[in-house]
C-alpha beads as a LAMMPS data file, in Angstrom:
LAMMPS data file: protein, C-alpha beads

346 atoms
345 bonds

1 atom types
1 bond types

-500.0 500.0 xlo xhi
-500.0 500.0 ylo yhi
-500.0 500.0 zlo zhi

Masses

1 110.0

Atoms # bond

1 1 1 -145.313 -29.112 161.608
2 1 1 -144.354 -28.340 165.304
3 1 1 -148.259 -26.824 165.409
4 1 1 -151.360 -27.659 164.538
5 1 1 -151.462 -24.316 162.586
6 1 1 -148.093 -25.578 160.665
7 1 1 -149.351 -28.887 160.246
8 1 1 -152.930 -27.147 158.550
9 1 1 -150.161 -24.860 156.526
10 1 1 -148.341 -27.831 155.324
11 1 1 -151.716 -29.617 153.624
12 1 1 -151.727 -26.754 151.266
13 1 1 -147.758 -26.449 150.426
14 1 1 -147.725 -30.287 148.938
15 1 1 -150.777 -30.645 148.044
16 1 1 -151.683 -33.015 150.611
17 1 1 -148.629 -33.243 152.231
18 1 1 -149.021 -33.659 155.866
19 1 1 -148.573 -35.878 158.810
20 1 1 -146.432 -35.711 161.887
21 1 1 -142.701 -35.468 161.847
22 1 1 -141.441 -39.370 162.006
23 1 1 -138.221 -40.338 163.232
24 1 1 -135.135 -38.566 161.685
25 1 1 -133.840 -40.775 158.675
26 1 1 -130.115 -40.847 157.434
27 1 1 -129.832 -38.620 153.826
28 1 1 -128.480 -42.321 152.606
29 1 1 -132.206 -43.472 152.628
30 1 1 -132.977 -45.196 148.681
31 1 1 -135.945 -43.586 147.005
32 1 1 -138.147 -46.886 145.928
33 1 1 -138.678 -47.150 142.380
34 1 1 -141.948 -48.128 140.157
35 1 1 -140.373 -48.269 136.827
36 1 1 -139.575 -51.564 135.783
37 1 1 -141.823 -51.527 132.854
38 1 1 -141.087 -47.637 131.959
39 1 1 -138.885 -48.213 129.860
40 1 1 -140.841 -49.590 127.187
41 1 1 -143.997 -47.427 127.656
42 1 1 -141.691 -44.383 128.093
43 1 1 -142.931 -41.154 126.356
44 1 1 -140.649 -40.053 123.043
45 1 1 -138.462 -36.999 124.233
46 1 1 -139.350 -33.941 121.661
47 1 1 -136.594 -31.229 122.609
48 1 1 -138.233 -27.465 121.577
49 1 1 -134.917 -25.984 122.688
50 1 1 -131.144 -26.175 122.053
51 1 1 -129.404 -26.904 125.027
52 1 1 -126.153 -24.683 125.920
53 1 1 -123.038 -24.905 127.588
54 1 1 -122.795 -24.021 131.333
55 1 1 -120.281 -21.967 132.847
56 1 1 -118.644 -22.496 135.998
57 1 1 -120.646 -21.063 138.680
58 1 1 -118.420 -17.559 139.934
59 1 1 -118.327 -16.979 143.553
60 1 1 -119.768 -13.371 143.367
61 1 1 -123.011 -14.719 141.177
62 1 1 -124.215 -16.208 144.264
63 1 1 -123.719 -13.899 146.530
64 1 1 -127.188 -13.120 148.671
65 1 1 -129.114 -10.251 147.825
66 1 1 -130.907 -8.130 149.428
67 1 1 -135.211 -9.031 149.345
68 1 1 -136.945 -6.937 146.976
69 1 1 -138.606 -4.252 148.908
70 1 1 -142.623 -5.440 148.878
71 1 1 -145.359 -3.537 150.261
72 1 1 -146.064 -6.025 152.637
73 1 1 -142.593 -7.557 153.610
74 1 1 -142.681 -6.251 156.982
75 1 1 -141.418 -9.058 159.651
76 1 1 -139.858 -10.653 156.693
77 1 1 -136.964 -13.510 157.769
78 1 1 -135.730 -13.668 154.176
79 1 1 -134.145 -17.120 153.170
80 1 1 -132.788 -17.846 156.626
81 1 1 -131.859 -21.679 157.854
82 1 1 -135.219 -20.583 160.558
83 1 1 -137.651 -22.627 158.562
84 1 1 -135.017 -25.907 158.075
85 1 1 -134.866 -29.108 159.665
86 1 1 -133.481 -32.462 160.305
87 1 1 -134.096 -35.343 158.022
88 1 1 -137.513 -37.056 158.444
89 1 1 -139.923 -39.533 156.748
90 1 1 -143.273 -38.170 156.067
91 1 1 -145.922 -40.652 155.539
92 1 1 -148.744 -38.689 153.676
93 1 1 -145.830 -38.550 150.912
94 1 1 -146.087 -42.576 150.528
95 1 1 -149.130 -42.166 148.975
96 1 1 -147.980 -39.636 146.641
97 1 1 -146.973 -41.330 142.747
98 1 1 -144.948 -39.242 140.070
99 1 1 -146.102 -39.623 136.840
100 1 1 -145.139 -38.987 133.408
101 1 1 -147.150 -38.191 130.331
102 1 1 -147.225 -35.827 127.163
103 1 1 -148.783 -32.255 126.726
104 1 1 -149.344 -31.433 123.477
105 1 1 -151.087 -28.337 122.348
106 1 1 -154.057 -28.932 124.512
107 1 1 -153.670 -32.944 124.059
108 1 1 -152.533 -34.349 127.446
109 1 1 -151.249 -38.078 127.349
110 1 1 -151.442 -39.835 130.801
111 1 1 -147.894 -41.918 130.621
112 1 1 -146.693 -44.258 133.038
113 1 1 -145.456 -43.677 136.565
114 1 1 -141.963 -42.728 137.469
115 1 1 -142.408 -43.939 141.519
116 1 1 -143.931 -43.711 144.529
117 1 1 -143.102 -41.719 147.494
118 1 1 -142.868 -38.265 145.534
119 1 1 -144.553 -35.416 145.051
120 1 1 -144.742 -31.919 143.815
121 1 1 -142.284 -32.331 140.731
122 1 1 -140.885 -30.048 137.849
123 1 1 -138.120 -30.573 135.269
124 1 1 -136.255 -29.423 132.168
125 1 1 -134.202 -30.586 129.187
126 1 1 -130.438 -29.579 130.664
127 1 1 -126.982 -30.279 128.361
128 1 1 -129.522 -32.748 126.410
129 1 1 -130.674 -34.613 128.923
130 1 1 -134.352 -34.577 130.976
131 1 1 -133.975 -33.647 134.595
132 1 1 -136.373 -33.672 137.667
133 1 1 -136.862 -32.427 140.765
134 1 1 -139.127 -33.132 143.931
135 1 1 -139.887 -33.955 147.056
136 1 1 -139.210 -37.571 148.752
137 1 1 -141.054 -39.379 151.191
138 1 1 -138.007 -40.696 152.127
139 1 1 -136.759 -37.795 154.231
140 1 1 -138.579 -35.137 153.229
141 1 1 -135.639 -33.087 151.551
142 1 1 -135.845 -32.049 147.234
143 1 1 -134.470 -35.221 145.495
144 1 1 -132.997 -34.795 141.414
145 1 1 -132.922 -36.975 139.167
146 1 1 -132.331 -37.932 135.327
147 1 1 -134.471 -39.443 133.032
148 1 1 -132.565 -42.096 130.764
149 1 1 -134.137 -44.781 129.118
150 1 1 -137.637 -43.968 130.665
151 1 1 -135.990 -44.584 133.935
152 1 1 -135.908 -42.262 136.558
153 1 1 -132.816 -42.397 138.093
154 1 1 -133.116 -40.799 142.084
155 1 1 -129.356 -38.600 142.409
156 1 1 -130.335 -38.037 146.160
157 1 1 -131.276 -35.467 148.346
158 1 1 -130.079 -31.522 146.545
159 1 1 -127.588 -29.433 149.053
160 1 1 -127.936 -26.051 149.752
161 1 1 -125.257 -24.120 150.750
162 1 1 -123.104 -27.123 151.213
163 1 1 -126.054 -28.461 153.428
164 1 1 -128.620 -30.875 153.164
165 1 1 -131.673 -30.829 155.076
166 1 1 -135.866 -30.288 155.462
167 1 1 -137.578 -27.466 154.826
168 1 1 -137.623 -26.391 151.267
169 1 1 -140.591 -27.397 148.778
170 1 1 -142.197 -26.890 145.721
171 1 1 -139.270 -26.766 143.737
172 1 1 -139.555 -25.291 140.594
173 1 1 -136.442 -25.062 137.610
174 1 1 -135.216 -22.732 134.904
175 1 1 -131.959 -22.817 132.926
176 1 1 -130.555 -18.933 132.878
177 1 1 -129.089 -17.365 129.874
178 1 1 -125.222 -17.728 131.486
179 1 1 -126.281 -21.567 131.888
180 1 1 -126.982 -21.862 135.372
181 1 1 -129.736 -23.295 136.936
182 1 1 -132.247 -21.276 139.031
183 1 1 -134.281 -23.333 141.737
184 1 1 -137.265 -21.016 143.091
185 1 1 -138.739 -22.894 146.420
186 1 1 -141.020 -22.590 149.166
187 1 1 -138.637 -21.636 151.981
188 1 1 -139.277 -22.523 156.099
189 1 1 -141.343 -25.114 155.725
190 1 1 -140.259 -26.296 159.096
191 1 1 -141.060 -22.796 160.980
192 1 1 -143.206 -22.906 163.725
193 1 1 -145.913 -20.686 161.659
194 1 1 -146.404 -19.982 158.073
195 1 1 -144.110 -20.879 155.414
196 1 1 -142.173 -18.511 153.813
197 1 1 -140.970 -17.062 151.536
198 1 1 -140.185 -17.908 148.618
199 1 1 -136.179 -18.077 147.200
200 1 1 -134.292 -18.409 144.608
201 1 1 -130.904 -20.454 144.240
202 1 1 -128.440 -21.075 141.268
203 1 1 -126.699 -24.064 140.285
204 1 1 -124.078 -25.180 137.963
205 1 1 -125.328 -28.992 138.298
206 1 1 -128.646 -29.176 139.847
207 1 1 -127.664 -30.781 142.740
208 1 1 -125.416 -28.341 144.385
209 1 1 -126.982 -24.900 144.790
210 1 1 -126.030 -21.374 146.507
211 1 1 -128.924 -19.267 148.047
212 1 1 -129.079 -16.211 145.949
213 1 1 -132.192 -13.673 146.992
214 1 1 -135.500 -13.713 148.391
215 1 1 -138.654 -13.352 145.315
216 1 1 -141.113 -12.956 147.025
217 1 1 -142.693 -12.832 150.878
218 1 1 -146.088 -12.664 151.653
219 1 1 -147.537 -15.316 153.309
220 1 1 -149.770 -17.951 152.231
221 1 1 -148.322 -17.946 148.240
222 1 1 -147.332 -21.716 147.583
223 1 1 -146.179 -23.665 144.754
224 1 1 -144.301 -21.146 142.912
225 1 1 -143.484 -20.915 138.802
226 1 1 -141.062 -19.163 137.507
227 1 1 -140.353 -18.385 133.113
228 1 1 -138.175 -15.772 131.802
229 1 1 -140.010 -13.666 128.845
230 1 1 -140.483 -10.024 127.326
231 1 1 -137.381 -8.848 129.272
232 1 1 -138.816 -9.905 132.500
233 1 1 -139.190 -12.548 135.349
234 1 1 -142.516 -14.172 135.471
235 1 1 -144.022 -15.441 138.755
236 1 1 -146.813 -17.672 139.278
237 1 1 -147.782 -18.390 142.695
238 1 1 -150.894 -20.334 144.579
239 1 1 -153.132 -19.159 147.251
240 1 1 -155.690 -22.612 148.042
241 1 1 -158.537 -22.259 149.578
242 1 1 -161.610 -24.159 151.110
243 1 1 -164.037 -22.529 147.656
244 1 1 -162.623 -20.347 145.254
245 1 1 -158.463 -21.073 144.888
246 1 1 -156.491 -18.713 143.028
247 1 1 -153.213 -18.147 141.222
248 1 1 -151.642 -14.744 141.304
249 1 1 -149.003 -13.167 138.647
250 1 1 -146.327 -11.437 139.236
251 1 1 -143.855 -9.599 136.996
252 1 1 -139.733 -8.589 138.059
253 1 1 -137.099 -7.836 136.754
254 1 1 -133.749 -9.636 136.961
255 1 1 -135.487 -12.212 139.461
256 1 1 -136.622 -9.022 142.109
257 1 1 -138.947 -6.479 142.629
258 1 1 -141.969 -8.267 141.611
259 1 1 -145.453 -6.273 141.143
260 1 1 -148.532 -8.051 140.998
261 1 1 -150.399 -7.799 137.442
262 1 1 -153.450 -10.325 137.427
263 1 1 -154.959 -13.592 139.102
264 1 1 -156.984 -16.555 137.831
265 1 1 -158.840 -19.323 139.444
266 1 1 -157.017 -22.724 140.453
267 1 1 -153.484 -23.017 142.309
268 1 1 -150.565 -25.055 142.016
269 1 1 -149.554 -23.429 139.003
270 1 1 -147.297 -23.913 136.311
271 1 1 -146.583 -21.041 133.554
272 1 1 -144.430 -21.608 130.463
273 1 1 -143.899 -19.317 127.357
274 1 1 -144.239 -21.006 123.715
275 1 1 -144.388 -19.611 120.671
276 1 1 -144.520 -15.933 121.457
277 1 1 -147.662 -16.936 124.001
278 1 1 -147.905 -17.156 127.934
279 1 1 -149.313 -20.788 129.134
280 1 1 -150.677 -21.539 132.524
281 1 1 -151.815 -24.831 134.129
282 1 1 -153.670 -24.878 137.389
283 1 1 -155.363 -27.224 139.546
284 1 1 -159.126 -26.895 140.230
285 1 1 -161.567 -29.054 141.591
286 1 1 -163.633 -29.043 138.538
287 1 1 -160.217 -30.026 136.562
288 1 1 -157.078 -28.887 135.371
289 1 1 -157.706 -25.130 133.948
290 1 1 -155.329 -24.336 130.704
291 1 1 -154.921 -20.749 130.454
292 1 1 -153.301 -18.434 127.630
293 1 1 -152.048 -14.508 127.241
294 1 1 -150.258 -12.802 124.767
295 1 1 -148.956 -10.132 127.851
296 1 1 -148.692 -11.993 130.879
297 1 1 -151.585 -9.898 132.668
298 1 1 -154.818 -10.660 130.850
299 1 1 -155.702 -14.134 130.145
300 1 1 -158.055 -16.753 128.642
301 1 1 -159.176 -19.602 129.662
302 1 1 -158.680 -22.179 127.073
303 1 1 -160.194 -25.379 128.696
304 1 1 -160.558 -27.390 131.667
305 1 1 -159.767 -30.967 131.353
306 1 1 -161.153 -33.509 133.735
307 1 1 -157.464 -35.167 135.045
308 1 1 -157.245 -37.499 137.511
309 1 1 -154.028 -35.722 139.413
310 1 1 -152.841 -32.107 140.440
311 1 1 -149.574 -30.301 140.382
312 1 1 -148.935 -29.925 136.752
313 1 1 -145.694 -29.586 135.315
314 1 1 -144.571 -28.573 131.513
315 1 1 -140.483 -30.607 131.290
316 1 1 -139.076 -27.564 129.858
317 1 1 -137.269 -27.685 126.379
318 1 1 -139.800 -31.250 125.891
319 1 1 -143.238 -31.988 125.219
320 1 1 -142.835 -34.019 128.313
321 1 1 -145.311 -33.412 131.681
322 1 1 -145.185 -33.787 134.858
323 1 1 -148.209 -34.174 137.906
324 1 1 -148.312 -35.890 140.836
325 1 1 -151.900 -38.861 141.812
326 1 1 -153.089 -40.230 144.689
327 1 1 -151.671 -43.462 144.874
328 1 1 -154.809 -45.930 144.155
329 1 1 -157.265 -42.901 143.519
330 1 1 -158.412 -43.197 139.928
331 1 1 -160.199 -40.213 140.084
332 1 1 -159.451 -36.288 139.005
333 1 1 -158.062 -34.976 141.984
334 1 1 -159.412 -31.731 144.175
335 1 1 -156.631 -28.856 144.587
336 1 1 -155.309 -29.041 148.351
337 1 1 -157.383 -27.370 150.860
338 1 1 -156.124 -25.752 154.108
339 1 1 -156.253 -28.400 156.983
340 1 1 -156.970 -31.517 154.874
341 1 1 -155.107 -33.631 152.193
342 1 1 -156.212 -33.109 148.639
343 1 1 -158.910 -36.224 147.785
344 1 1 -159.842 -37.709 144.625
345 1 1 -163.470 -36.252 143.579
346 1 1 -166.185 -38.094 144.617

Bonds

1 1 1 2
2 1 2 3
3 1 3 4
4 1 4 5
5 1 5 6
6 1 6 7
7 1 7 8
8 1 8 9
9 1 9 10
10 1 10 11
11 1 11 12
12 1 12 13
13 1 13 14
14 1 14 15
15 1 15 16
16 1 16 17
17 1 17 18
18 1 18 19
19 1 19 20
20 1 20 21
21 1 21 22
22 1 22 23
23 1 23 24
24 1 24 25
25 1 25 26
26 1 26 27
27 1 27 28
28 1 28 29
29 1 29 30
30 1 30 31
31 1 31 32
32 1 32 33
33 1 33 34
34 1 34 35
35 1 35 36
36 1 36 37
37 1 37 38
38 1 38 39
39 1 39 40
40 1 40 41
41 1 41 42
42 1 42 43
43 1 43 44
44 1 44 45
45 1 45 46
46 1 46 47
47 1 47 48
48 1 48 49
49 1 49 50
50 1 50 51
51 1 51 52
52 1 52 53
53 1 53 54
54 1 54 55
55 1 55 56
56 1 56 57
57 1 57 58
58 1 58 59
59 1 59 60
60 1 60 61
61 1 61 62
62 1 62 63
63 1 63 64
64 1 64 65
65 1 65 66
66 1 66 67
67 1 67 68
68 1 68 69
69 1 69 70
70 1 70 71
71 1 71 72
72 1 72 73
73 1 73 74
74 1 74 75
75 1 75 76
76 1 76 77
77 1 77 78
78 1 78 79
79 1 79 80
80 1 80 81
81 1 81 82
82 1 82 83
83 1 83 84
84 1 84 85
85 1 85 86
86 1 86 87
87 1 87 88
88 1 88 89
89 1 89 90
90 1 90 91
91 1 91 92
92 1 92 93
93 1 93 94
94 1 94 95
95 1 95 96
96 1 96 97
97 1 97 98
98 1 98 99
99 1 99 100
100 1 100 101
101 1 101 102
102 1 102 103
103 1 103 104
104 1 104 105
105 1 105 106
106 1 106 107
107 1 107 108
108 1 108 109
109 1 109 110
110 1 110 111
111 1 111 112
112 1 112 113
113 1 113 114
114 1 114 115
115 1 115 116
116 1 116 117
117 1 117 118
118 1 118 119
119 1 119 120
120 1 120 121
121 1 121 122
122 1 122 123
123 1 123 124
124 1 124 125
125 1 125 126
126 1 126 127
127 1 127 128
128 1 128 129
129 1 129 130
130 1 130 131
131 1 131 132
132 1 132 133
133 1 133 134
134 1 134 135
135 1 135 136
136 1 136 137
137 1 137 138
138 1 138 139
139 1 139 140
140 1 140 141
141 1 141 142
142 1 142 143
143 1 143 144
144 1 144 145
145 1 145 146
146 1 146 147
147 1 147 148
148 1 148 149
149 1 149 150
150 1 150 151
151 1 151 152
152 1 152 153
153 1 153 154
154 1 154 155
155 1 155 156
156 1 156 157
157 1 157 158
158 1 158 159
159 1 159 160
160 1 160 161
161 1 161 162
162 1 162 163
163 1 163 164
164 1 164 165
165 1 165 166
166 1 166 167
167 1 167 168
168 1 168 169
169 1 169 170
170 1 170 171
171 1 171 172
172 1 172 173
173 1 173 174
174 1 174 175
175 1 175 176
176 1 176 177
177 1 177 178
178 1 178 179
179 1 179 180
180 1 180 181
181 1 181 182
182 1 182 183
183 1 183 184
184 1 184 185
185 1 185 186
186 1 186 187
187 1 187 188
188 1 188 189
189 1 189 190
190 1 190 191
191 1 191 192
192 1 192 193
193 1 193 194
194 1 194 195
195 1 195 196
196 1 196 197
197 1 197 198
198 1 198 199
199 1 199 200
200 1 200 201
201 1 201 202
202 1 202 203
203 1 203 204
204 1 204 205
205 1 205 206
206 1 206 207
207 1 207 208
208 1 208 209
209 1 209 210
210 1 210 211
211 1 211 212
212 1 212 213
213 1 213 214
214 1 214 215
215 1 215 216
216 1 216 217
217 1 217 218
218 1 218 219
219 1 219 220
220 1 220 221
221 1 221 222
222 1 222 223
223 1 223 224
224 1 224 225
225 1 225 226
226 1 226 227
227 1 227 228
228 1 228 229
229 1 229 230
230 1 230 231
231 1 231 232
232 1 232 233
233 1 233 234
234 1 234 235
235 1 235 236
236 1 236 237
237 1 237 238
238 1 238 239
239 1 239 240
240 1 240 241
241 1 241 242
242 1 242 243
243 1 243 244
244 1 244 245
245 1 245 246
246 1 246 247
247 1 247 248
248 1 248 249
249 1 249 250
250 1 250 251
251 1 251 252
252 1 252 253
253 1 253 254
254 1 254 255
255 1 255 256
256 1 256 257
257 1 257 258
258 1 258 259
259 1 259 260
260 1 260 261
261 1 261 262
262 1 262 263
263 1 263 264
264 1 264 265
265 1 265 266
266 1 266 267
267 1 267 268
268 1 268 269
269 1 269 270
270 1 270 271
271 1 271 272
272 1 272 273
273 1 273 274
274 1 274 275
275 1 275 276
276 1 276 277
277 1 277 278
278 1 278 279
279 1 279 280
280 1 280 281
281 1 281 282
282 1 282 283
283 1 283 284
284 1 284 285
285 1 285 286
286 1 286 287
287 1 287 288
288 1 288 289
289 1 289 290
290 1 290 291
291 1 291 292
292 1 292 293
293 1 293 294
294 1 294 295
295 1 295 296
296 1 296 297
297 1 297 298
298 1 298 299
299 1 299 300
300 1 300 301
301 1 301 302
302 1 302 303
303 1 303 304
304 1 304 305
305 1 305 306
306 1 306 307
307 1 307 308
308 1 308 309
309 1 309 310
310 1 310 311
311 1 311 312
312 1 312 313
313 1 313 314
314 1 314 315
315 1 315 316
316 1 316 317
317 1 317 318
318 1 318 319
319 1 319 320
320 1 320 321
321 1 321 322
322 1 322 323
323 1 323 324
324 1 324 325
325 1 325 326
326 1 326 327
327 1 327 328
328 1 328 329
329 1 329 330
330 1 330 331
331 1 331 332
332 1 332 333
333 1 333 334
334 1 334 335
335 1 335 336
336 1 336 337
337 1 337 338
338 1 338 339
339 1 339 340
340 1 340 341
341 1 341 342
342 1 342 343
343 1 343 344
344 1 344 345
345 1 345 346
């Protein structure tokens, strides 16, 4: 956000994220909390999956990779420390509430909220216990946390590569068959420029994690999902736009060399695999489109529900979900557009 270019980029990364850079913050900054009555509205936890053990994580499984050779990766910067920057406060963020509900075979249940200050969030069931990820307000950095008691408890800013700082988003979570966590972000967020590209890291924790290869690079993909299925690496990724937003697919194997296979209309997806079947949330201004596909490449729309917030989330291993509101909207809530904050429907 050193441009106004970046600062129009940044709208569409966070889904309304945006602002000018405030005054660097100490990582020690509290996240403010909204749950005092959570805990007795708090959604039931419904694991779908056994949790497993986790190894320790082994020096050479983090080792950076080479990117994946793409068609179009020419200029590429890979996961470099080029987009990252000091701690900051971002005010659009404050307006930004984390909410909790249930998804239930095409039931959604609202919830409660888990705070203010946060936005784009995912999560899983890890070692029996629900854990979240997002971005603060506070200082801008990817904040986890555990759910206990339908309290969200705020573990502070993640490090990567024994460092904490800005310029990662859209953090999105898997647990990998040796146990280890894989974090897929939006990389250089604080690059004079466009954004980019998207990485992957591991973790033994979720809070500590390594930098282990570049996914994917082309510019203007956002919000990334990632599931494991069929023997492959599944990649969802948004591309917002002023009329007609999309979400591409992408399929790779062993978390590179991803090939593009179909796209659908909304962004800010989030794809999940239950029950043999491919699910896919994304964020329209008409609603939030529920999509379905038995291959990963061709897909049906299911229904589009009128929901009053955007960046949907399935808690993996739970029938918990994740999304993000305007704080005081009421409303469904548009997709972000390039240059502007996303706005309730009129």
């Amino acid at each position: 956000m050193r441009t106004i270019f970046f600062t129009a980029v940044a709208f569409i990364v966070l889904g309304s994220c945006s602002g000018d850079s405030e005054t660097a913050i100490s990582s020690q900054v509290e996240q403010p909390q909204d749950n005092a009555q959570a805990a007795s509205q708090s959604p039931e936890v419904m694991p779908t999956t056994e949790p497993s053990a986790t190894p320790e994580l082994q020096e050479p499984s983090v080792e950076k990779e080479e990117p994946s050779e793409l068609d179009d990766s020419e200029g590429s910067v890979g996961c470099t420390s080029s987009g990252h920057g000091e701690l900051r406060k971002e005010e659009m963020l404050e307006s930004h509430e984390l909410w909790l509900g249930t998804f239930t075979g095409s039931s959604i249940e609202e919830g409660y909220k888990l705070l203010s200050g946060g936005s784009v969030p995912d999560g899983l069931l890890f070692k029996g216990v629900v854990h979240i990820w997002w971005v603060s307000a506070t200082d801008h950095t990817i904040h986890h946390g555990i759910l206990s008691e339908g309290i969200l408890e705020d573990l502070g800013s993640i490090s990567v590569d024994g460092q904490i700082f800005s310029g990662m988003v859209d953090p999105d979570v898997i647990e990998l068959d040796d146990g280890l966590l894989g974090l897929t972000v939006l990389d250089g967020f604080d690059r004079s420029g466009p954004p980019g590209p998207i990485c992957h890291l591991r973790s033994v924790d979720g809070q500590h994690f390594e930098t282990y290869n570049t996914i994917l690079d082309k510019e203007e993909r956002f919000d990334p999902s990632i599931v494991i299925a069929q023997d492959y690496w599944w990649l969802a990724v948004g591309i917002p736009s002023e009329e007609d937003s999309l979400t591409e697919i992408y399929r790779g194997i062993n978390g590179q060399d991803f090939i593009f296979q179909s796209q659908v209309e909304g962004a800010v997806p989030d794809i999940s695999y239950f029950d043999e079947e491919f699910q896919l949330l994304t964020c329209s201004i008409s609603g939030m489109r529920s999509y379905s596909s038995s291959n990963g490449k061709d897909w049906s729309l299911d229904q589009v529900t009128p929901f009053r917030g955007c960046d949907p989330s399935r808690v993996t291993g739970t029938d918990l979900f994740l999304y993000k509101i305007e704080q005081g909207g009421g409303k469904e809530m548009a997709p972000p557009l390039p240059g502007e904050p996303a706005k309730p429907i009129n």
